[in-house]
FIKE-976097 format. One line per 8 residues: number of its first residue (from 1); their letters; for each residue x, y, z negated of C-alpha. Coordinates in pm, whole numbers, plus 50000, padded with zeros to 5 digits. Example, Ala and Ser with C-alpha at 12.3 -4.5 7.8 and 13.67 -1.06 7.14 Angstrom:
BEGIN
1> as> 51230/49550/49220 | 51367/49894/49286
//
This chain:
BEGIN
1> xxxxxxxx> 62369/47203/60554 | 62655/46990/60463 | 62832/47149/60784 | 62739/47485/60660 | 62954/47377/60300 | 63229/47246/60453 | 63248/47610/60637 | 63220/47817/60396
9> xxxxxxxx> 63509/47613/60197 | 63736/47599/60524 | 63703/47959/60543 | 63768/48018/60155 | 64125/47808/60156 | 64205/47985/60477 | 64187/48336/60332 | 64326/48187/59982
17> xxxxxxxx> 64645/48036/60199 | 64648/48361/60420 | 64699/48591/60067 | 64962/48346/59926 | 64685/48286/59656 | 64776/47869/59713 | 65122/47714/59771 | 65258/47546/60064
25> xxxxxxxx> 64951/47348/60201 | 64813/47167/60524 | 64434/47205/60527 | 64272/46840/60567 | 63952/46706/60602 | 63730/46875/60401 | 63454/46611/60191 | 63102/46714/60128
33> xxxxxxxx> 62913/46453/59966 | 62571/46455/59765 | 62633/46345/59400 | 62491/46098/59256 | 62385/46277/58976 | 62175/46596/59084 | 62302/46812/58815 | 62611/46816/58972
41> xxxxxxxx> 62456/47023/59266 | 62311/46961/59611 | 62662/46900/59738 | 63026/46873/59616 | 63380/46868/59710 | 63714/46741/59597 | 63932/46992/59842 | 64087/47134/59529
49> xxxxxxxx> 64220/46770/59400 | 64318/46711/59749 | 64487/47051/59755 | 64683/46974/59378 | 64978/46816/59506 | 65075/47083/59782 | 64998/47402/59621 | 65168/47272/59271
57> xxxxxxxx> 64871/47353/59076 | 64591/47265/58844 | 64288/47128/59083 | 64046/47337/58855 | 64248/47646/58878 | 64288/47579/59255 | 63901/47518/59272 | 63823/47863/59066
65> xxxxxxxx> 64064/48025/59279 | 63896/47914/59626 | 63527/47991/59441 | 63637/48369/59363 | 63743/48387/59722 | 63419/48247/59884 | 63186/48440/60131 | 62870/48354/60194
73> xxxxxxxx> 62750/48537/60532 | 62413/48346/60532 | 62319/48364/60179 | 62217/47987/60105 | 62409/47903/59807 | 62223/47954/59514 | 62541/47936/59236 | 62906/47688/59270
81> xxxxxxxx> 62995/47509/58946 | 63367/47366/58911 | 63323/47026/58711 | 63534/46741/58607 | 63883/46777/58699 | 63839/46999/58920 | 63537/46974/59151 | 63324/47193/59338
89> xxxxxxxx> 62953/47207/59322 | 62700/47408/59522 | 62358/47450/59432 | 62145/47544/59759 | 61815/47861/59734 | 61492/47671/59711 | 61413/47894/60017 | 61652/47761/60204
97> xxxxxxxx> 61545/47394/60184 | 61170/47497/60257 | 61314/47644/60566 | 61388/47329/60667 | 61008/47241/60734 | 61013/47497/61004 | 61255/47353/61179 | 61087/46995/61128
105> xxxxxxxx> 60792/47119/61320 | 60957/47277/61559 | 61224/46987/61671 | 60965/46696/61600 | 61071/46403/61749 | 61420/46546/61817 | 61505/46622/61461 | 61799/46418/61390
113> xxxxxxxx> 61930/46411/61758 | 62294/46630/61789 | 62560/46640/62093 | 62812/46481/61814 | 62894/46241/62126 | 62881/46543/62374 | 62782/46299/62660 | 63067/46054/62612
121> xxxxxxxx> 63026/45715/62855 | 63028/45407/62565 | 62994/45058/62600 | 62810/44843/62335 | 62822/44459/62447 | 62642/44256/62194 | 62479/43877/62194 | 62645/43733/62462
129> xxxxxxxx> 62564/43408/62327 | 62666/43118/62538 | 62343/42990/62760 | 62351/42656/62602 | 62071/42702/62431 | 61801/42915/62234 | 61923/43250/62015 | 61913/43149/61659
137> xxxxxxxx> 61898/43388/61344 | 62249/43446/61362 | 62228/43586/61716 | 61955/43796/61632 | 62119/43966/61359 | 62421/44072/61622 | 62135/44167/61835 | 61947/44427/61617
145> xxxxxxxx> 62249/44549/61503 | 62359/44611/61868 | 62036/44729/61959 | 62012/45009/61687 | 62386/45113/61708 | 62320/45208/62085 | 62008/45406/61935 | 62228/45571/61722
153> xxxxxxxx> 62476/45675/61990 | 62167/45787/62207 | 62037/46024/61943 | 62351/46195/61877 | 62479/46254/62243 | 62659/45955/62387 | 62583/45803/62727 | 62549/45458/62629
161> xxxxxxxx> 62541/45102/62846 | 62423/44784/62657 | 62570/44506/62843 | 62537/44122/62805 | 62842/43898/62903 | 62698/43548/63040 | 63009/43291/62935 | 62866/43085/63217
169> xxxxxxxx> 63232/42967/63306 | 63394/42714/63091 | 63380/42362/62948 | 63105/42413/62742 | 62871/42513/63082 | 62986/42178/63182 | 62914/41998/62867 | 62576/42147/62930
177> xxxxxxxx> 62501/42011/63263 | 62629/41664/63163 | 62374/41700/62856 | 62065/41709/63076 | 62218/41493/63285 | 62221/41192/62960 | 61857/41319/62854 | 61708/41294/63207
185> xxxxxxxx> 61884/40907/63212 | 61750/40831/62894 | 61388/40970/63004 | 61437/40734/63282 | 61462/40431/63080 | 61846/40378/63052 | 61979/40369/62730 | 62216/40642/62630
193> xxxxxxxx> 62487/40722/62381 | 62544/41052/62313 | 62893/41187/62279 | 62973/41517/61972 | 63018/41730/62250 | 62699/41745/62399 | 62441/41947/62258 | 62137/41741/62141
201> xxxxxxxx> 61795/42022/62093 | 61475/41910/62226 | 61515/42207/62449 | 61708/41981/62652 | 61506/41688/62737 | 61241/41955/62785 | 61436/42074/63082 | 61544/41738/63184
209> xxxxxxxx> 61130/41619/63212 | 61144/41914/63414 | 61422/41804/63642 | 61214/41485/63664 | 60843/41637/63743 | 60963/41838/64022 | 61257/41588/64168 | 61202/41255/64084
217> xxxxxxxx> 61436/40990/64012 | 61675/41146/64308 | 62004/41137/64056 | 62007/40849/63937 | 62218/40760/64228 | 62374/41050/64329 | 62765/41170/64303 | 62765/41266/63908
225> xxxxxxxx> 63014/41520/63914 | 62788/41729/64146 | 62478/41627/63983 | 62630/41805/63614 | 62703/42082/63856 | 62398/42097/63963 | 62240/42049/63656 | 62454/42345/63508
233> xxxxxxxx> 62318/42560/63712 | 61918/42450/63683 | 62007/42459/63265 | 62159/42748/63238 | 61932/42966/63461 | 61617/42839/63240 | 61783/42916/62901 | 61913/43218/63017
241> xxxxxxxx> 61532/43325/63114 | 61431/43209/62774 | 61715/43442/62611 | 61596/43734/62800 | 61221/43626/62722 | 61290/43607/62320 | 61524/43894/62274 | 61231/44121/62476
249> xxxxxxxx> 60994/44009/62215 | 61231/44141/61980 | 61237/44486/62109 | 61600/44408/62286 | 61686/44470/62648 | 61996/44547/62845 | 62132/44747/63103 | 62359/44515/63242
257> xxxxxxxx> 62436/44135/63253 | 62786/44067/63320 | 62853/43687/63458 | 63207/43512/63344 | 63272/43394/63671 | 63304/43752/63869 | 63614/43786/63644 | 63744/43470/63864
265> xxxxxxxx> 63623/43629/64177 | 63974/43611/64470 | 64188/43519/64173 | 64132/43843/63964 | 64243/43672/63614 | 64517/43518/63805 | 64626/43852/63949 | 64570/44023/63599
273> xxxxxxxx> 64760/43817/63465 | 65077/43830/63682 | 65043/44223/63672 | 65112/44168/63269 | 65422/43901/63389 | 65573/44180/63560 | 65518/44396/63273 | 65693/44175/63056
281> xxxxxxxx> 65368/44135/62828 | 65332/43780/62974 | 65584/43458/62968 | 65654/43100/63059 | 65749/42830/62856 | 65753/42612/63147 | 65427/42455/63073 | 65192/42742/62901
289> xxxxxxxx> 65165/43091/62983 | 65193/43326/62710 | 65081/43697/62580 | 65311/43874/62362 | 65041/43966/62151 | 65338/44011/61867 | 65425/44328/62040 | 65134/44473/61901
297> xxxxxxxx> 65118/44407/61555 | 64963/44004/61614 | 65129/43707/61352 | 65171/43536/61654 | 65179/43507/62055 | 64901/43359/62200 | 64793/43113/62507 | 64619/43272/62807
305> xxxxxxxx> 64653/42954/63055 | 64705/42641/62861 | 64891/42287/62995 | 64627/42185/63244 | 64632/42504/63424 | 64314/42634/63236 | 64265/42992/63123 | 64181/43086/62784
313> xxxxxxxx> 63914/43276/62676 | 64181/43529/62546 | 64269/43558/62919 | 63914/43616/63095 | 63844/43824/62757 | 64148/44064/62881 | 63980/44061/63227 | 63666/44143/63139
321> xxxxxxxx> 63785/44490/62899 | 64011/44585/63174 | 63646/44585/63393 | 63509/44765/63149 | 63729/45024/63122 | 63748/45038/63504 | 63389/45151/63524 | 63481/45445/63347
329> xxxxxxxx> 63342/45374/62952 | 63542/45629/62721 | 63438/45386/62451 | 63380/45045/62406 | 63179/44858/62083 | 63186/44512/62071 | 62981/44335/61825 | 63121/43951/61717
337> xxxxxxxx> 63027/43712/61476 | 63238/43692/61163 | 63385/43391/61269 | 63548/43615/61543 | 63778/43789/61236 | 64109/43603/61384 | 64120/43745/61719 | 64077/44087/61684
345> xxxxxxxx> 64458/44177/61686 | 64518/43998/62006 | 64215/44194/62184 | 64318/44518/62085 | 64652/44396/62181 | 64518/44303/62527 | 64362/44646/62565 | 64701/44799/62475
353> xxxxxxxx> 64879/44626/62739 | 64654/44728/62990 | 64764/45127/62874 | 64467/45184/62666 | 64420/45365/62314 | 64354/45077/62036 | 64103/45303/61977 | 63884/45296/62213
361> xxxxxxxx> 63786/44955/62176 | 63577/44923/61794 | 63493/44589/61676 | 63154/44471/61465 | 63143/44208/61296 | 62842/44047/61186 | 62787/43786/60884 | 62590/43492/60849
369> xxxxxxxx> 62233/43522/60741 | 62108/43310/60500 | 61735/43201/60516 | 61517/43157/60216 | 61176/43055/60222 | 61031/43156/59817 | 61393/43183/59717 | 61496/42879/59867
377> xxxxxxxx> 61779/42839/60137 | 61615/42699/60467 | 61839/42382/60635 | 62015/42447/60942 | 62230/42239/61151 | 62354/42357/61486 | 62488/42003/61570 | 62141/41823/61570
385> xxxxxxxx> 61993/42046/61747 | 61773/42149/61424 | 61818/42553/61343 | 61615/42826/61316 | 61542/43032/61642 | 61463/43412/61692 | 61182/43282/61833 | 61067/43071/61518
393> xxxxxxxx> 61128/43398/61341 | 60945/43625/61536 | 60581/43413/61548 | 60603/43391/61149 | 60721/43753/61064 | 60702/43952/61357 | 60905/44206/61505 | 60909/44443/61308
401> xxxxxxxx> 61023/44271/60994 | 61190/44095/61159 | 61454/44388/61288 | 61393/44585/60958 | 61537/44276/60729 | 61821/44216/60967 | 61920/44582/60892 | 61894/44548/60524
409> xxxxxxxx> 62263/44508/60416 | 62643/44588/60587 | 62679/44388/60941 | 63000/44235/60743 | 62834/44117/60440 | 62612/43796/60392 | 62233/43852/60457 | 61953/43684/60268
417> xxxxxxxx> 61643/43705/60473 | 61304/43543/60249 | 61073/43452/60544 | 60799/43484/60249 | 60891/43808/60135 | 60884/43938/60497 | 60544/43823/60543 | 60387/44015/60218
425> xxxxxxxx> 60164/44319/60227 | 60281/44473/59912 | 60600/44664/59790 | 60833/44347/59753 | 60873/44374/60165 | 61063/44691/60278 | 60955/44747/60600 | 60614/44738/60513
433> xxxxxxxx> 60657/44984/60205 | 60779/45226/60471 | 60555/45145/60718 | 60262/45235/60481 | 60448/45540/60337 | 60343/45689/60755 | 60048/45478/60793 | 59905/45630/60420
441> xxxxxxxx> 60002/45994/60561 | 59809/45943/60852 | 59525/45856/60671 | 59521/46159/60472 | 59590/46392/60772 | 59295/46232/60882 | 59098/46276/60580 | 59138/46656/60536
449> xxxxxxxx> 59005/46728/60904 | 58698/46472/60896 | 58592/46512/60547 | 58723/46836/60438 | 58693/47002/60739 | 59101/47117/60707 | 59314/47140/61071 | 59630/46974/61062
457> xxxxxxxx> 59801/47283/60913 | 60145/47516/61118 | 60425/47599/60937 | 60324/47996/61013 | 60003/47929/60816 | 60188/47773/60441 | 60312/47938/60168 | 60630/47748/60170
465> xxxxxxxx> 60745/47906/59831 | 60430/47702/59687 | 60645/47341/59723 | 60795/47410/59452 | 60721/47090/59238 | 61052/46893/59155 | 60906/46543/59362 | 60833/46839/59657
473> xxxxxxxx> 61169/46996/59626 | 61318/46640/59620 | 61130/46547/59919 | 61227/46822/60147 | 61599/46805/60023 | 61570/46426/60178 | 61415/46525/60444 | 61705/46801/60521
481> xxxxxxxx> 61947/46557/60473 | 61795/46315/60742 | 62027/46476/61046 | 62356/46402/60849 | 62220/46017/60768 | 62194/45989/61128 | 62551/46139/61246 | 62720/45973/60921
489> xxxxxxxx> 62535/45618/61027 | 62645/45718/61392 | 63020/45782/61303 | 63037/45468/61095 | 62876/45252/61332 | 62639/45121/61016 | 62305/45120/61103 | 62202/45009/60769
497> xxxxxxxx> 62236/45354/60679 | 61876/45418/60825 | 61736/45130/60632 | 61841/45267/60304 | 61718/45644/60414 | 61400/45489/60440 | 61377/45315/60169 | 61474/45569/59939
505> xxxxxxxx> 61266/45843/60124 | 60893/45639/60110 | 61002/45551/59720 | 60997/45965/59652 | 60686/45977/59878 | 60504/45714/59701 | 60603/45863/59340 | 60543/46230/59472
513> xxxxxxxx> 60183/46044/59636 | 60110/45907/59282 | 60115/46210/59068 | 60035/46521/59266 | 59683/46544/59484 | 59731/46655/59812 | 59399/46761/59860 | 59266/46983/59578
521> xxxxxxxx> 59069/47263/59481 | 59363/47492/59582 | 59305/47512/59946 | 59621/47725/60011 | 59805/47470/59810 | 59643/47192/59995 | 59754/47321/60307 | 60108/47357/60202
529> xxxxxxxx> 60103/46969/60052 | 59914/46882/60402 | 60211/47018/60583 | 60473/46853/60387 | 60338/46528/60441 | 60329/46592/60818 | 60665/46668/60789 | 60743/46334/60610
537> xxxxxxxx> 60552/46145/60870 | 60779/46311/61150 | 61093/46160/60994 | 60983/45869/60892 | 60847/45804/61294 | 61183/45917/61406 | 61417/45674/61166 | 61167/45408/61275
545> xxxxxxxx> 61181/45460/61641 | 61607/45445/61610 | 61544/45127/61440 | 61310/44998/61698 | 61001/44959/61439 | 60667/45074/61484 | 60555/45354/61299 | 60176/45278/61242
553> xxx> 59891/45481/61183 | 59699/45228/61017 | 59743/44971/60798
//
C-alpha cells in the first residue's frame, strides 16, 4: 500500500512539473510514513515541504496543488487531507484493507517475502568469537542479531551466506595452549602461578583432566613449545565443538567456517600486502609497515606488520574481505561488538584499496547486554573466568526467550535482559504474550470445529464488509502493513523492527480478543471473526519463524 502512495504522488508532481504548475524542481525520494496519530490518515507525506524550497512556494499551496492533480487508477484512496504546514494525508476504502485478507490466505507463509534483494549474493559474518572459550551473553546477542538479519535478507530476495571466521591464528591461540598446558601441571601436583594473560575458566582444567585421562603424564617432560602447540590444537578443536554445540541449541547455524590461518596459506597476507606497496597504499618506516588508511577519510595511518615482523589483525582482516569479495558476495554485513566502533574507518578503508565500493561492506554493531535477575544486575567478570554463558542462558530461559529478548531494543543500544522476567507466564514477558496471542487463536480455531461444529472458514465464504469494528479495522490495517515492516526492517538492517510488530500486533489482538466474541450467535459474523483470526495467526507464525521462535499451538 505504502508503494501504491508513493505512486500515485510520483505521478501527481510529474504531471504538476510537466504543466509548469511547480517551479524548477528535482523530484526526490518520496516519504510515506504511518502517523502516529490515526486521524491524520492511514499514510502521509512531506513531498510538498520537501518541494518548498525549489518551486518557491508555500508547502500547503504546493501540497493542494499536487492533490487537485492526483489520479487514482485503482480507486483505494478513500479522501487526502493537507494538514500542518503543509502535509499530505490519505485515508485508504475500508474495502480495500479487507482485501488484504484475501491475499493473506492466499500467500500464507509467503506473505511478507518480496524480490527487494532480486537474488543479490550477501555475506553476513557474525560471532566469530575467538575459540578460547565458551560464547557468553554478549556473543549471543551478535548471534541472534546475525541470525535474524540473514532471515530478513532471505525473505525479501537476497542469496545469503552466514559465515563464521575462526581467529585460530594469533597470540591469543597460543596463550590458550600454554593455559592448559599450566592447568594440566597443576592437576599433576606442581604448583603453578598463573600469569594475566592466560585465561583462567574451569572449562580449562576440564580439558586439561582430559588431556590427562586419555595421555597420561607424557608432557610433563616433553619440548614445551610443541606441547602449547599441541595443546592449541586439542583446546581449540573442543571449544570450537562446544561453540557449534551451544549456538545450535540456540537455533544458529552456518554455512561456512572460515579458519584465520588459510589467509596465511603460500604467503597470501604477505603477497596482499606488497600488491598494496606497489599501489602506494602501503609504506615503510624502516621498522613497521604501514596502511595509509588517511587516504580514506581515517584520523590516522595504521600498523599492518608491527616491529617483530608480526601482522596485525588490520592486515589478515584486509585479507580475509578481499576473500570474500573474491567469492563473488555483492554485499557484505559484518556484525562487531561495540567495542569494535574505532576500526571501522580503516576497514572500509581496506576494502577501498582493494577497488571496492565503501558500500558494499555494512557494519553492525552490537551493545553490551546487561543482565538482571528481579531488577538486579548479575556479576560478570571475563578475567576470572566467572561470566554468564549462552549456555547458562539457554537451560534457565530457553530458546525462545532467549532470541526474542535479545531482539528487544537497537543492536547499538544497551540491552537489559531480566532472566526472571523471561521465565514468567504472564504479560510482563514479550515473547510469551505473542506466543499466546497464536497459541490462544489456535485454540479457538479449534473450538469452533469440535464444539461448534464450524470448518476453518475461506476467504470466498466471509462477508468481509462485516469486519467493520474499529479493533477489526485496526487489526487488518496491521496486518497489511506487515510486508513493509519486513522490507523497512530488511533495508535498515534492524531486526528489532519484528519484535516491536509483534508486540504491538498481539496487544490489538488481545484488546480486540477481550471485547468482541468471536464465536456468537451470528454465525455469518462468526465466520468472518473466525477468518480474521486465522489471518492473524498466519502473520504472527511468519514474523516468528524470521525471528527463529516457535509459534505454538498450545500453551
Amino acid at each position: 500500500m505504502k508503494n501504491k502512495i508513493s505512486a500515485i504522488i510520483e505521478k501527481s508532481v510529474n504531471f504538476c512539473a510537466e504543466q509548469k504548475l511547480l517551479g524548477a524542481m528535482n523530484l526526490p525520494y518520496i516519504e510515506v510514513d504511518v502517523p502516529a496519530n490515526t486521524d491524520h490518515g492511514d499514510y502521509a507525506s512531506n513531498i510538498a515541504l520537501i518541494l518548498a524550497s525549489g518551486a518557491k512556494q508555500n508547502p500547503r499551496k504546493i501540497a493542494q496543488i499536487i492533490q487537485e492533480n492526483m489520479a487514482d487508477p485503482e480507486n483505494i484512496i478513500a479522501r487526502t487531507q493537507i494538514a500542518g504546514p503543509g502535509f499530505l494525508n490519505f485515508f485508504i476504502k475500508d474495502n480495500i484493507w479487507q482485501q488484504t485478507l484475501q491475499v493473506i490466505e492466499e500467500q500464507k507463509e509467503n506473505f511478507g517475502r518480496s524480490s527487494l534483494g532480486n537474488g543479490k549474493k550477501v555475506q553476513v559474518e557474525f560471532v566469530s568469537a575467538n575459540p578460547t572459550g565458551p560464547l557468553h551473553i554478549g556473543h549471543a546477542r551478535g548471534a541472534v542479531v546475525g541470525d535474524v538479519i540473514t532471515n530478513l535478507l532471505t525473505t525479501v530476495g537476497y542469496a545469503v551466506d552466514k559465515e563464521y571466521y575462526i581467529n585460530d591464528a594469533g597470540n591469543q591461540m597460543n596463550n590458550l595452549g600454554k593455559s592448559v598446558l599450566l592447568r594440566y601441571r597443576e592437576l599433576l601436583g606442581e604448583k603453578i602461578e598463573f600469569p594475566e594473560t592466560c585465561y583462567r575458566g574451569n572449562y580449562i582444567k576440564d580439558i586439561a583432566a582430559n588431556v590427562i585421562s586419555k595421555e597420561g603424564n607424557i608432557y610433563l617432560a616433553a619440548d614445551e613449545g610443541k606441547t602449547i602447540s599441541y595443546l592449541t590444537g586439542i583446546a581449540g578443536q573442543s571449544i570450537l565443538k562446544e561453540i557449534q554445540d551451544d549456538l545450535r541449541d540456540f537455533g544458529v547455524t552456518f554455512d561456512h567456517y572460515f579458519s584465520e590461518k588459510e589467509l596465511y596459506i603460500n604467503n597470501g597476507v604477505a603477497n596482499l600486502l606488497e600488491s598494496l606497496r606497489k599501489k602506494n597504499f602501503v609504506y615503510s618506516d624502516g621498522e613497521t609497515l604501514w596502511f595509509k588508511t588517511t587516504d580514506f577519510g581515517d584520523e590516522k595511518d595504521r600498523v599492518v606488520i608491527r616491529k617483530n615482523g608480526e601482522p596485525t589483525y588490520f592486515a589478515a582482516d584486509i585479507s580475509y574481505h578481499q576473500n570474500k569479495f573474491s567469492r563473488g558476495y555483492e554485499m557484505i554485513i559484518d556484525i562487531w561488538g561495540a567495542d569494535h566502533h574505532g576500526y571501522m574507518p580503516r576497514l572500509w578503508a581496506g576494502i577501498q584499496s582493494l577497488g571496492y565500493d565503501k558500500e558494499a561492506l555494512k557494519i553492525i554493531l552490537v551493545q553490551l547486554v546487561n543482565l538482571l535477575r528481579d531488577g538486579v544486575p548479575v556479576a560478570m567478570s571475563t578475567r576470572s573466568g566467572e561470566f554468564v554463558t549462552l549456555r547458562e542462558v539457554l537451560d534457565e530461559v530457553g530458546k525462545d526467550a532467549a532470541r526474542y529478548n535479545f531482539l528487544m531494543r537497537r543492536s547499538d543500544s544497551h540491552l537489559d535482559f531480566d532472566l526472571e522476567i523471561a521465565k514468567k507466564q504472564s504479560n510482563e514477558n514479550p515473547v510469551f504474550y505473542v506466543q499466546y496471542a497464536h497459541a490462544r487463536i489456535c485454540s479457538i480455531l479449534r473450538m469452533s470445529q469440535q464444539e461448534h461444529g464450524i470448518a476453518l472458514p475461506v476467504y470466498k465464504d466471509i462477508n468481509p464488509a462485516l469486519l467493520n469494528e474499529p479493533e477489526e479495522m485496526t487489526l487488518i490495517k496491521f496486518m497489511s502493513r506487515y510486508p513493509e515492516v519486513i522490507e523497512g526492517a530488511a533495508k535498515s538492517l534492524e531486526p528489532h523492527r519484528i519484535t516491536f510488530y509483534l508486540n504491538e500486533l498481539a496487544s490489538v489482538f488481545h484488546s480486540f480478543y477481550n471485547k468482541n466474541k468471536v464465536i456468537s450467535d451470528n454465525r455469518e459474523l462468526t465466520v468472518a471473526r473466525l477468518f480474521l483470526i486465522k489471518a492473524i495467526s498466519i502473520v504472527l507464525g511468519n514474523a516468528l519463524k524470521i525471528l527463529g521462535v516457535n509459534a505454538p499451538d498450545k500453551m
